[in-house]
N, CA, C and O atoms as a GROMACS GRO file, in nm:
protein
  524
    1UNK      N    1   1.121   1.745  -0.979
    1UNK     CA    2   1.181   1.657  -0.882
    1UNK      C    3   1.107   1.523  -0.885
    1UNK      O    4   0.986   1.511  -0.897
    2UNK      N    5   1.182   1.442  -0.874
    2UNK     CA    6   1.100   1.281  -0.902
    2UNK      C    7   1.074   1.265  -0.742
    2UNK      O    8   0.959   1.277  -0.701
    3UNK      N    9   1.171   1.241  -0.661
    3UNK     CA   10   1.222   1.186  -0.524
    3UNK      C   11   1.207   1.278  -0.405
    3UNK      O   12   1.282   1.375  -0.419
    4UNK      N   13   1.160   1.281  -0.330
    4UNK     CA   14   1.150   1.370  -0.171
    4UNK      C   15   1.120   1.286  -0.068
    4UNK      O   16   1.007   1.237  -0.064
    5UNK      N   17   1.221   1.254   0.036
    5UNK     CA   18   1.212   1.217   0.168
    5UNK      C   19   1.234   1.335   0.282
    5UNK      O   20   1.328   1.413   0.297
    6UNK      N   21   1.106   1.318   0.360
    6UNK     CA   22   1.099   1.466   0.453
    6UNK      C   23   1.060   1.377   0.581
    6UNK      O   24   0.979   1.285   0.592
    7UNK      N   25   1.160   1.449   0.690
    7UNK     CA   26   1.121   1.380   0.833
    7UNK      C   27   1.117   1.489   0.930
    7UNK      O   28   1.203   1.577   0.934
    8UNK      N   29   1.018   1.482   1.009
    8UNK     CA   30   0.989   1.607   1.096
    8UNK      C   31   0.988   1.560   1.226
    8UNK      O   32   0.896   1.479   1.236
    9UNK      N   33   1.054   1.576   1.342
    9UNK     CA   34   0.971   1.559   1.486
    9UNK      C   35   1.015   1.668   1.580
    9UNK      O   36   1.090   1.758   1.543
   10UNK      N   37   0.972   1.661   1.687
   10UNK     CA   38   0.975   1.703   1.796
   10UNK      C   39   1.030   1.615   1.927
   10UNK      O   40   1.001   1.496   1.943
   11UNK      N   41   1.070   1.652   1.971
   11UNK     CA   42   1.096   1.522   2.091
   11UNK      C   43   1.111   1.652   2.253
   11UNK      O   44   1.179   1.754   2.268
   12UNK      N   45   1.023   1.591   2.335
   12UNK     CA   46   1.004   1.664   2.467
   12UNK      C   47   1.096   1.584   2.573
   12UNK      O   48   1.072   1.465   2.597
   13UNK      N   49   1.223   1.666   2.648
   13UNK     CA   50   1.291   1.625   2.711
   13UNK      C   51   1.235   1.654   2.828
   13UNK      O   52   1.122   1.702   2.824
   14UNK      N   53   1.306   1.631   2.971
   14UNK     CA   54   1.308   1.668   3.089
   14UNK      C   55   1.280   1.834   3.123
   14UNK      O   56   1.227   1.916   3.047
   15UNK      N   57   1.317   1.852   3.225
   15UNK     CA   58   1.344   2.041   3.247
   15UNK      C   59   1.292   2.112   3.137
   15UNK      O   60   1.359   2.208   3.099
   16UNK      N   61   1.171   2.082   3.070
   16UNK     CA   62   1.122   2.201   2.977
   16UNK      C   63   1.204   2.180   2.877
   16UNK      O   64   1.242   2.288   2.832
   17UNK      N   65   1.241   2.106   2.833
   17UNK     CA   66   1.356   2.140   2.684
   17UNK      C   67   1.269   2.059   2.608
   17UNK      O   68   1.217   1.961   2.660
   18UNK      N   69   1.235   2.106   2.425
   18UNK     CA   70   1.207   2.052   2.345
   18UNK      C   71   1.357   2.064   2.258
   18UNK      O   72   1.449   2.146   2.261
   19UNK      N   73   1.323   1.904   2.158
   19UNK     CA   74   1.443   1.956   2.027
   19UNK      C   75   1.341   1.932   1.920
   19UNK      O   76   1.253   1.846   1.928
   20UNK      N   77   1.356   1.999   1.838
   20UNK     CA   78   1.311   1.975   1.690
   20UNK      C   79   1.361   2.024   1.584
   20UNK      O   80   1.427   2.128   1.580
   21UNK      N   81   1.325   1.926   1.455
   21UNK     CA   82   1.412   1.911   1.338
   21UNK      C   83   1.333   1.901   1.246
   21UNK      O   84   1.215   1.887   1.280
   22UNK      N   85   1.369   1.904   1.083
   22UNK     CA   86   1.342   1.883   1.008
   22UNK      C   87   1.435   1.892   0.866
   22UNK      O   88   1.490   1.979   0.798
   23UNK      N   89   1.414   1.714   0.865
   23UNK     CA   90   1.488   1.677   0.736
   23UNK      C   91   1.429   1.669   0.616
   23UNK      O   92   1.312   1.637   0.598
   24UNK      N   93   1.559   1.716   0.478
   24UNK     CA   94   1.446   1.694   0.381
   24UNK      C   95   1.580   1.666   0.249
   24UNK      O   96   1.682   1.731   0.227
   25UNK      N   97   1.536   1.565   0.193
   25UNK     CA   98   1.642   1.524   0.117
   25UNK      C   99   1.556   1.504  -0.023
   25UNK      O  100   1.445   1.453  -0.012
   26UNK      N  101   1.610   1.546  -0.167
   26UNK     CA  102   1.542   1.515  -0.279
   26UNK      C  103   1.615   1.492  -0.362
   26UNK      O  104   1.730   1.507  -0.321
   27UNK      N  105   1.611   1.449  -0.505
   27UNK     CA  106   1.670   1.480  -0.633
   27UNK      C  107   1.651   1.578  -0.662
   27UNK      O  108   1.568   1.643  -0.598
   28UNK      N  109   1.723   1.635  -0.777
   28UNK     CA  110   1.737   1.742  -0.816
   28UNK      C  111   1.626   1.783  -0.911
   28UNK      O  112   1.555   1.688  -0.944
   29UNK      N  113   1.591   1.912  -0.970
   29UNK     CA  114   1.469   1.942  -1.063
   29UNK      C  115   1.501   1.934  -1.206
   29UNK      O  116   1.612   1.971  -1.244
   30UNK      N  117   1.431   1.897  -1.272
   30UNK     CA  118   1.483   1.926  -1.424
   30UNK      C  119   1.465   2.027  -1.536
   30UNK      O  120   1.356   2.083  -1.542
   31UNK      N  121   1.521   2.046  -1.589
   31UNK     CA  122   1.555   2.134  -1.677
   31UNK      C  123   1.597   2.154  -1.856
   31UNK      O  124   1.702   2.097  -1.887
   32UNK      N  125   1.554   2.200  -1.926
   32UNK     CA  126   1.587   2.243  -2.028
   32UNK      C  127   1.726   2.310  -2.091
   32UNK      O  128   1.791   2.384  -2.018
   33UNK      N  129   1.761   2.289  -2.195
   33UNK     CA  130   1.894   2.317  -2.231
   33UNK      C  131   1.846   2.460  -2.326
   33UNK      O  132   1.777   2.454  -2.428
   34UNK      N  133   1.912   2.614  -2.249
   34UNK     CA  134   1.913   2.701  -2.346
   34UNK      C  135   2.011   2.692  -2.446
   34UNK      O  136   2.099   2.606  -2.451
   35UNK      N  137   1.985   2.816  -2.552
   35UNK     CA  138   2.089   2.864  -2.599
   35UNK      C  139   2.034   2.894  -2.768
   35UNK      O  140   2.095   2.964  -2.848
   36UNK      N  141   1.930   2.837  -2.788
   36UNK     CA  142   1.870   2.870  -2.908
   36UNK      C  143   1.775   2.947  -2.975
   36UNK      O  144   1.659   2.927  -2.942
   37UNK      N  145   1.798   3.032  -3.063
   37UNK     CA  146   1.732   3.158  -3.059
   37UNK      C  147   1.632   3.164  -3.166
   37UNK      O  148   1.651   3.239  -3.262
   38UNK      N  149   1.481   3.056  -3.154
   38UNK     CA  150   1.392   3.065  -3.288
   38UNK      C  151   1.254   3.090  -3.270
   38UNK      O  152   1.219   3.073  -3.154
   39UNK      N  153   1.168   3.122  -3.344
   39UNK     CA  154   1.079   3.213  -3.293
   39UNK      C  155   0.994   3.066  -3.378
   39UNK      O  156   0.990   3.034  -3.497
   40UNK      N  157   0.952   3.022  -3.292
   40UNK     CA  158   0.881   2.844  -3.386
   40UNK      C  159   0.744   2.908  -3.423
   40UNK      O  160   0.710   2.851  -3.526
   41UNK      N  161   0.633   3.018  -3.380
   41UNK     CA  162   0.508   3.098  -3.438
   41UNK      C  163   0.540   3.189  -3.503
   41UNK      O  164   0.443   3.263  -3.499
   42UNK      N  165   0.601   3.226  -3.552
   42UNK     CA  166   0.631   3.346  -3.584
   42UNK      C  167   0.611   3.483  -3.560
   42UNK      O  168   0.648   3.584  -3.620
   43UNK      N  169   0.520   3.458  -3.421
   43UNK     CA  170   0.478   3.601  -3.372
   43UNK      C  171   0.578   3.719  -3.296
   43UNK      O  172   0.544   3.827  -3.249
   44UNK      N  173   0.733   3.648  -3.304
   44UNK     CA  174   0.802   3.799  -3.280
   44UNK      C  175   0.847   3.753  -3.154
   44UNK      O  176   0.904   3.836  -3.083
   45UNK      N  177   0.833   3.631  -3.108
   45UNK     CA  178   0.898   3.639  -2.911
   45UNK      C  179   0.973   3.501  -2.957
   45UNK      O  180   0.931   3.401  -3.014
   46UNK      N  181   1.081   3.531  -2.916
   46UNK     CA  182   1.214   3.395  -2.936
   46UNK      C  183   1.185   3.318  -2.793
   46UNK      O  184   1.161   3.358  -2.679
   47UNK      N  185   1.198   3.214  -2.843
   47UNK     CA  186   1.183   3.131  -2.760
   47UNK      C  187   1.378   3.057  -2.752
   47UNK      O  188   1.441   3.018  -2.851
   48UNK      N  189   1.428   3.060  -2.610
   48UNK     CA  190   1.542   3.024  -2.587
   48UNK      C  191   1.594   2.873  -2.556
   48UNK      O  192   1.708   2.836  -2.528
   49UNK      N  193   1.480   2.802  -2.570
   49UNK     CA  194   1.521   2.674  -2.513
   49UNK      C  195   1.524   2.592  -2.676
   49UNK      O  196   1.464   2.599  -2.783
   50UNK      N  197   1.644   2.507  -2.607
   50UNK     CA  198   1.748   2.439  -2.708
   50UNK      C  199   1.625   2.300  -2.721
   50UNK      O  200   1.620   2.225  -2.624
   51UNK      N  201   1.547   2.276  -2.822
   51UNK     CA  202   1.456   2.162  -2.856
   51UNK      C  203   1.528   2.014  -2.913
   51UNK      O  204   1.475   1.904  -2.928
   52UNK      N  205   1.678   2.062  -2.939
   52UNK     CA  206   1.698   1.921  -2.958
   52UNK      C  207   1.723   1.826  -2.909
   52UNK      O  208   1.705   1.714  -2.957
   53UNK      N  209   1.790   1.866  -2.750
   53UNK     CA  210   1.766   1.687  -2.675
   53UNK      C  211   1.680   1.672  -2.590
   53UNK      O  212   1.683   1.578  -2.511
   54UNK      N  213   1.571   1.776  -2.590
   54UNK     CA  214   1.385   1.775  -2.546
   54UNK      C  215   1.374   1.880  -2.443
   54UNK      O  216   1.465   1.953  -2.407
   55UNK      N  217   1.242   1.880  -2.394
   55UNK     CA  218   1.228   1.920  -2.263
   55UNK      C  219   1.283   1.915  -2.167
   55UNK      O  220   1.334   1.803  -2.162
   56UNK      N  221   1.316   1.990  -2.050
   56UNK     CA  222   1.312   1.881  -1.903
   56UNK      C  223   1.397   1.802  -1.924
   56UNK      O  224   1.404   1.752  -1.812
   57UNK      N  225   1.482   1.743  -1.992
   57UNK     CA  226   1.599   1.639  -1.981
   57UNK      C  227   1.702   1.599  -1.930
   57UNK      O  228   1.751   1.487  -1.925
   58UNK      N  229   1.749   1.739  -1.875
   58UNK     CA  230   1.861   1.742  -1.801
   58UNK      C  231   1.804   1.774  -1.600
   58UNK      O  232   1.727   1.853  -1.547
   59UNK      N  233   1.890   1.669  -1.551
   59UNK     CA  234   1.852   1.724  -1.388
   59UNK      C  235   1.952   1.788  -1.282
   59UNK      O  236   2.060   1.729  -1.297
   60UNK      N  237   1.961   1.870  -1.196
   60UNK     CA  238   2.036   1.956  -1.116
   60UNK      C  239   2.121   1.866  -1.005
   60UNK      O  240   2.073   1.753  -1.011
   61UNK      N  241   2.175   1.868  -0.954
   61UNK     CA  242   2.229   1.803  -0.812
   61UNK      C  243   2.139   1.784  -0.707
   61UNK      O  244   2.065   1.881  -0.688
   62UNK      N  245   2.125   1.707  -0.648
   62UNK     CA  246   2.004   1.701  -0.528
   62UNK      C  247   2.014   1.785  -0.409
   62UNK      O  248   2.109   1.857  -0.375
   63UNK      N  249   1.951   1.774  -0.377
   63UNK     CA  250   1.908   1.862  -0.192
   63UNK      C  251   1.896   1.803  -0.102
   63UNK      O  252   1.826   1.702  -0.095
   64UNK      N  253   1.977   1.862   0.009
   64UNK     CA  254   1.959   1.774   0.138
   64UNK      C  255   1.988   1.886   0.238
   64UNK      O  256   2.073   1.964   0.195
   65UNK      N  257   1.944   1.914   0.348
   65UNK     CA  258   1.919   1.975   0.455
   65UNK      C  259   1.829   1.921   0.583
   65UNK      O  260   1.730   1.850   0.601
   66UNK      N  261   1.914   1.988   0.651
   66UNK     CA  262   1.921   1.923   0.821
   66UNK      C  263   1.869   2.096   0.869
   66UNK      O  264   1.930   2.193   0.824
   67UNK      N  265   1.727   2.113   0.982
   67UNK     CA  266   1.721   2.217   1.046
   67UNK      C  267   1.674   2.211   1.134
   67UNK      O  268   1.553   2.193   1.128
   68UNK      N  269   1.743   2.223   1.277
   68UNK     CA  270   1.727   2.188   1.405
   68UNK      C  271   1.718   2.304   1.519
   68UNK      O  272   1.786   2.406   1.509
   69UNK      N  273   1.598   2.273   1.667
   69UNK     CA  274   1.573   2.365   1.713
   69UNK      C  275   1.583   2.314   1.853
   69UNK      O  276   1.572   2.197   1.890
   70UNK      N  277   1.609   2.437   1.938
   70UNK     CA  278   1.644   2.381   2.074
   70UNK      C  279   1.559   2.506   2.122
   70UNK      O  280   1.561   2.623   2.084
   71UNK      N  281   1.471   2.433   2.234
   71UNK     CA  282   1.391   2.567   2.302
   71UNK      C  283   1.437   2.469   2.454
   71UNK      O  284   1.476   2.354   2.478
   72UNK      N  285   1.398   2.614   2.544
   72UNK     CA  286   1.357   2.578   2.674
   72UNK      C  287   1.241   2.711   2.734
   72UNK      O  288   1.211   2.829   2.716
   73UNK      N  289   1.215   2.612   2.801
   73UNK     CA  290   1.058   2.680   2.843
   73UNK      C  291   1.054   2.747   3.033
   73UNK      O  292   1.032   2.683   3.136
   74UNK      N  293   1.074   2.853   3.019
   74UNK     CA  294   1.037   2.906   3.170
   74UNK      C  295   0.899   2.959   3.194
   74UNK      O  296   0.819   3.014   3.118
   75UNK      N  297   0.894   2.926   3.325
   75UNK     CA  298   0.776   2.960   3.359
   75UNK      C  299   0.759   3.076   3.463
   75UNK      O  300   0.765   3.040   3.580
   76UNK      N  301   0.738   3.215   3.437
   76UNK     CA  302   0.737   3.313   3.466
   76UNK      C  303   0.632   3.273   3.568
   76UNK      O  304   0.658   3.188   3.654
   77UNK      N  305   0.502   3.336   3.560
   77UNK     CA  306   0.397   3.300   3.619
   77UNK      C  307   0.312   3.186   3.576
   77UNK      O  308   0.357   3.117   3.485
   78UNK      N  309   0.176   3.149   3.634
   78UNK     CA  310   0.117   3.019   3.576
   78UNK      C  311   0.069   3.032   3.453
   78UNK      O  312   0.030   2.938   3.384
   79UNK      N  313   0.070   3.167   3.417
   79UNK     CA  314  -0.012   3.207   3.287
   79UNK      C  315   0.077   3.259   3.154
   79UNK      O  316   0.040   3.262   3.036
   80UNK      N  317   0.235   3.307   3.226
   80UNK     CA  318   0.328   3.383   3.134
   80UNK      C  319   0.481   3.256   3.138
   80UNK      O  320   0.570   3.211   3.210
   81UNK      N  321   0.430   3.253   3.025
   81UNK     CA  322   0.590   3.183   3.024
   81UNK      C  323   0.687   3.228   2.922
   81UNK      O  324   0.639   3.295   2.831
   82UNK      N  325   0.846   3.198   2.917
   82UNK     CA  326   0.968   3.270   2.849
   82UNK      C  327   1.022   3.145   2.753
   82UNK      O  328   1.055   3.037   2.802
   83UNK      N  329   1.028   3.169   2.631
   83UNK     CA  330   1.061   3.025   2.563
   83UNK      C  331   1.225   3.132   2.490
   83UNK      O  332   1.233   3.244   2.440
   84UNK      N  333   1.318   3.037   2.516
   84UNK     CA  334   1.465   3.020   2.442
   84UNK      C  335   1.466   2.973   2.342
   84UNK      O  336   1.412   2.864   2.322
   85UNK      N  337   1.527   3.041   2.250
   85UNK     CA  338   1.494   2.962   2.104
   85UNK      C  339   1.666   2.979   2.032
   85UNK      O  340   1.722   3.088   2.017
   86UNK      N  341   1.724   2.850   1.996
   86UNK     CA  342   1.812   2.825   1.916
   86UNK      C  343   1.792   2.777   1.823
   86UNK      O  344   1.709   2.688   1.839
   87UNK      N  345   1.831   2.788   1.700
   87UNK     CA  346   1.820   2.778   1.568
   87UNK      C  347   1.898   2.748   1.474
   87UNK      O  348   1.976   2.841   1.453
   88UNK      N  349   1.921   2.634   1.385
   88UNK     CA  350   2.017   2.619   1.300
   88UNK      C  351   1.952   2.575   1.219
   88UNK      O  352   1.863   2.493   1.239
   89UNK      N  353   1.987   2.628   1.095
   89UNK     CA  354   1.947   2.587   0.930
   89UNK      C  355   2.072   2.516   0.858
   89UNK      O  356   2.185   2.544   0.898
   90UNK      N  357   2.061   2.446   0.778
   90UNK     CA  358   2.117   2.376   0.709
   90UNK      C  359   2.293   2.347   0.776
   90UNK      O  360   2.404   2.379   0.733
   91UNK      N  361   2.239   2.260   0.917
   91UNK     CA  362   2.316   2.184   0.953
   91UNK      C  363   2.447   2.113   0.904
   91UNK      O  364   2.559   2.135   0.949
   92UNK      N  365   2.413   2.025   0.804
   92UNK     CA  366   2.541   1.984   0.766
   92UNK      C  367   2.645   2.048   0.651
   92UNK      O  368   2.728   1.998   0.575
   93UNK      N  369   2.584   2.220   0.687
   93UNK     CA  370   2.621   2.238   0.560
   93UNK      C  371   2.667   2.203   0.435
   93UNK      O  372   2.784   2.205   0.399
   94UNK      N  373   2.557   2.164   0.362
   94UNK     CA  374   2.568   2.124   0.213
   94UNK      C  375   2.542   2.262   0.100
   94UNK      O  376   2.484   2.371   0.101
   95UNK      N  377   2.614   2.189   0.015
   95UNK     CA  378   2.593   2.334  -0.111
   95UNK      C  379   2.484   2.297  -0.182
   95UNK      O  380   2.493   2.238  -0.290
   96UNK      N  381   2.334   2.341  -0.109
   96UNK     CA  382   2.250   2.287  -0.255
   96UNK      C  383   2.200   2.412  -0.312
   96UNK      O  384   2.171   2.524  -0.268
   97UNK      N  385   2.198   2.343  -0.446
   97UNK     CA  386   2.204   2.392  -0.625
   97UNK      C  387   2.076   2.519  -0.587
   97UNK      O  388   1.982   2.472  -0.523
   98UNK      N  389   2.066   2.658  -0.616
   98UNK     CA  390   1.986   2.753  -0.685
   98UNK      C  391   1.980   2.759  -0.796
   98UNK      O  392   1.869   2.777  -0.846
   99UNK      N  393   2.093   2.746  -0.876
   99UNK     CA  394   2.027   2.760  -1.017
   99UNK      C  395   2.177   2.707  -1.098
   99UNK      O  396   2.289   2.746  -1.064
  100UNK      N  397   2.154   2.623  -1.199
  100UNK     CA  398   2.262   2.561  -1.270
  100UNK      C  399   2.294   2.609  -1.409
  100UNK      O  400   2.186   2.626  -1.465
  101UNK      N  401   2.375   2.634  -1.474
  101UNK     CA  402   2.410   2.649  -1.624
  101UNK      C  403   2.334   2.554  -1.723
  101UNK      O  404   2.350   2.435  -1.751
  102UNK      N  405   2.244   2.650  -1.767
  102UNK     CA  406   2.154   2.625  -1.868
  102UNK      C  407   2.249   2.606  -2.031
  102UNK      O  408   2.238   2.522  -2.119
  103UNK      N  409   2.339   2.724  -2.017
  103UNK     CA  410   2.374   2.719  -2.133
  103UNK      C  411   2.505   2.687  -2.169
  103UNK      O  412   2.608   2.724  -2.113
  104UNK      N  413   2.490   2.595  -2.296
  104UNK     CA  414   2.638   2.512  -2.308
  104UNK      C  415   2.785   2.593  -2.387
  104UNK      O  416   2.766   2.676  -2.475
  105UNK      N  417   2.922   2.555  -2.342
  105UNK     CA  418   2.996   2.644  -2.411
  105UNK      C  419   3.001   2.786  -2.335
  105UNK      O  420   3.038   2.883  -2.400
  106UNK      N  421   2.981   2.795  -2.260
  106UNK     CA  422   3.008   2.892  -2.155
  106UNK      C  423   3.146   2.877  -2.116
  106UNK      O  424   3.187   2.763  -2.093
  107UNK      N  425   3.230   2.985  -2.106
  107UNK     CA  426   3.412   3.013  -2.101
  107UNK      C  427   3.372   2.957  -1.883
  107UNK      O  428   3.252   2.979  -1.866
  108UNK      N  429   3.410   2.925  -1.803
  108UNK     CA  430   3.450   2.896  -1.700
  108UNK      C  431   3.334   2.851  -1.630
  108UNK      O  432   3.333   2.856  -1.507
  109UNK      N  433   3.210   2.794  -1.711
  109UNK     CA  434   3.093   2.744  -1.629
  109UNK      C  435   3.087   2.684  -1.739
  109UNK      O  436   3.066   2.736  -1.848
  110UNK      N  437   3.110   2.528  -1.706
  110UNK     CA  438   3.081   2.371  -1.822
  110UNK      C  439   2.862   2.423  -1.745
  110UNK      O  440   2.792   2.490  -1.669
  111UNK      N  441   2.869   2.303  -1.868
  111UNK     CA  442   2.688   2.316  -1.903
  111UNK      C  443   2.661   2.205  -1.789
  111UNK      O  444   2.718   2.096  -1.778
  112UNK      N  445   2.577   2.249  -1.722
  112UNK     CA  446   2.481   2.167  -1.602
  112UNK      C  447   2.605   2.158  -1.440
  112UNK      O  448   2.622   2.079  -1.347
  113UNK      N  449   2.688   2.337  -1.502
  113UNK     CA  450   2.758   2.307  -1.299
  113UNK      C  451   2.660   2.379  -1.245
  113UNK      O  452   2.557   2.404  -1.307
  114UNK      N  453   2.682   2.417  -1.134
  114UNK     CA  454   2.606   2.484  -0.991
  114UNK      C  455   2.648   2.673  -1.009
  114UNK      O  456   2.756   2.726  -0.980
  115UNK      N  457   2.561   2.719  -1.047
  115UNK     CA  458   2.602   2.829  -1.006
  115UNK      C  459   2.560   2.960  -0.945
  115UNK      O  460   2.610   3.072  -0.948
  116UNK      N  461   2.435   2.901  -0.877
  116UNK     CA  462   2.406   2.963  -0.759
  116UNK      C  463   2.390   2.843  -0.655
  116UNK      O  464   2.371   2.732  -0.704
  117UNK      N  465   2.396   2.856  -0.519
  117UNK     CA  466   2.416   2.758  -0.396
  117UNK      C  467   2.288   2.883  -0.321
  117UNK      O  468   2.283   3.005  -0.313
  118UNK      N  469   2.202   2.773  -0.279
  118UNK     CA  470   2.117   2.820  -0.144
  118UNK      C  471   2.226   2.840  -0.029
  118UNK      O  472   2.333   2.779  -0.029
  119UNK      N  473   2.188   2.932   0.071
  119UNK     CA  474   2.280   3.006   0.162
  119UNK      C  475   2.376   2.856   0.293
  119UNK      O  476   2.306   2.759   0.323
  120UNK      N  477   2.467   2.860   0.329
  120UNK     CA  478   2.496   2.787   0.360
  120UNK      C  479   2.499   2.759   0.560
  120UNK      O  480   2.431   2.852   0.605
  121UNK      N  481   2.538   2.690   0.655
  121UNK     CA  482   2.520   2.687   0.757
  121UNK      C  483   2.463   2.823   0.864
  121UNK      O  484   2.539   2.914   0.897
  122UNK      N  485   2.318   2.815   0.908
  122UNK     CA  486   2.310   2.976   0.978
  122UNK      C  487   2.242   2.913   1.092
  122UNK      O  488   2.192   2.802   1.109
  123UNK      N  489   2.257   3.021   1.167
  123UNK     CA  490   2.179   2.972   1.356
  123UNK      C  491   2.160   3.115   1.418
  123UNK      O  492   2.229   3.217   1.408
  124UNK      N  493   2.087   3.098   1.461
  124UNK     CA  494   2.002   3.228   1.505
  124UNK      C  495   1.947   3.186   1.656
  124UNK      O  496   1.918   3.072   1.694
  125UNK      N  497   1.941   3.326   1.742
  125UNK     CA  498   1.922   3.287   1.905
  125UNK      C  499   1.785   3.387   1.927
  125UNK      O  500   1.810   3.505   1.903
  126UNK      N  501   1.664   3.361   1.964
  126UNK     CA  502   1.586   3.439   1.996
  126UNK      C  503   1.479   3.397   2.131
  126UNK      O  504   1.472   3.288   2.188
  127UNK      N  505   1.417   3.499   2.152
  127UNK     CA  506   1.288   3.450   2.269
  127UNK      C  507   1.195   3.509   2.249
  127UNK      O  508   1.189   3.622   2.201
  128UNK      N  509   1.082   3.419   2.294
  128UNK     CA  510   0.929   3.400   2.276
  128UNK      C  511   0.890   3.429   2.417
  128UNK      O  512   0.914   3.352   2.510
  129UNK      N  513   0.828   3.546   2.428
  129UNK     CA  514   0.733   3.536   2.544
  129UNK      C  515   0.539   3.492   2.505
  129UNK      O  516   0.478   3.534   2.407
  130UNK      N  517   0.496   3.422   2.590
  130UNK     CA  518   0.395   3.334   2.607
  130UNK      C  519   0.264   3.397   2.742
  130UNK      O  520   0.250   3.379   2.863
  131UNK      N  521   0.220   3.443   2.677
  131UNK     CA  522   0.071   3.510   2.852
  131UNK      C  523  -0.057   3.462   2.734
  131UNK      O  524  -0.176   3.472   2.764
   0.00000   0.00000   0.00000
């Protein structure tokens, strides 16, 4: 990855409510072109990566994700308190790239699409007790 912009805060409202987030946006990673089957030492283990248009040359689709949190805070006793916890991961649901087509000439996957996606929009509700 060449590029990563990451933004984190917290922000403390009124009535016990915090929100917090965290953004994180990058380019994509790079990668090697399989598909070639030569054993360059001759010691018996093939090596699969395609050496003719280099290393690392080719790069994936970028990443971007939004993950945001909503608590509120009760106060049981002075010592025990009840925290609400809402949860959402990848907010704007975007499809970013797990793993891309390495190899070219593939029947219904062209070379460098997407073909695994990290999981897409999730939110989750839980509580934290605090003594």
């Amino acid at each position: 990855m060449d590029h990563t912009f990451q933004l984190n805060g917290l922000l403390e409202l009124p009535w016990q409510f915090q929100i917090s987030g965290l953004f994180r946006a990058q380019s994509g990673y790079h990668f090697s072109q399989l598909g070639a089957q030569e054993d360059p030492d001759g010691d018996g283990t093939f090596n699969t990566i395609n050496h003719g248009p280099g290393r690392n040359v080719f790069t994936s689709p970028g990443f971007v994700n939004l993950d945001l949190r909503f608590t509120k805070r009760f106060n049981i006793t002075e010592r025990v308190k009840l925290h609400a916890l809402f949860e959402f991961f990848n907010v704007f649901n975007h499809q970013n790239p797990a793993a891309v087509q390495q190899v070219p000439n593939v029947a219904n996957s062209p070379f460098n699409s997407v073909i695994q996606v990290l999981p897409g929009r999730e939110g989750q509700v839980g509580l934290r007790l605090e003594f």
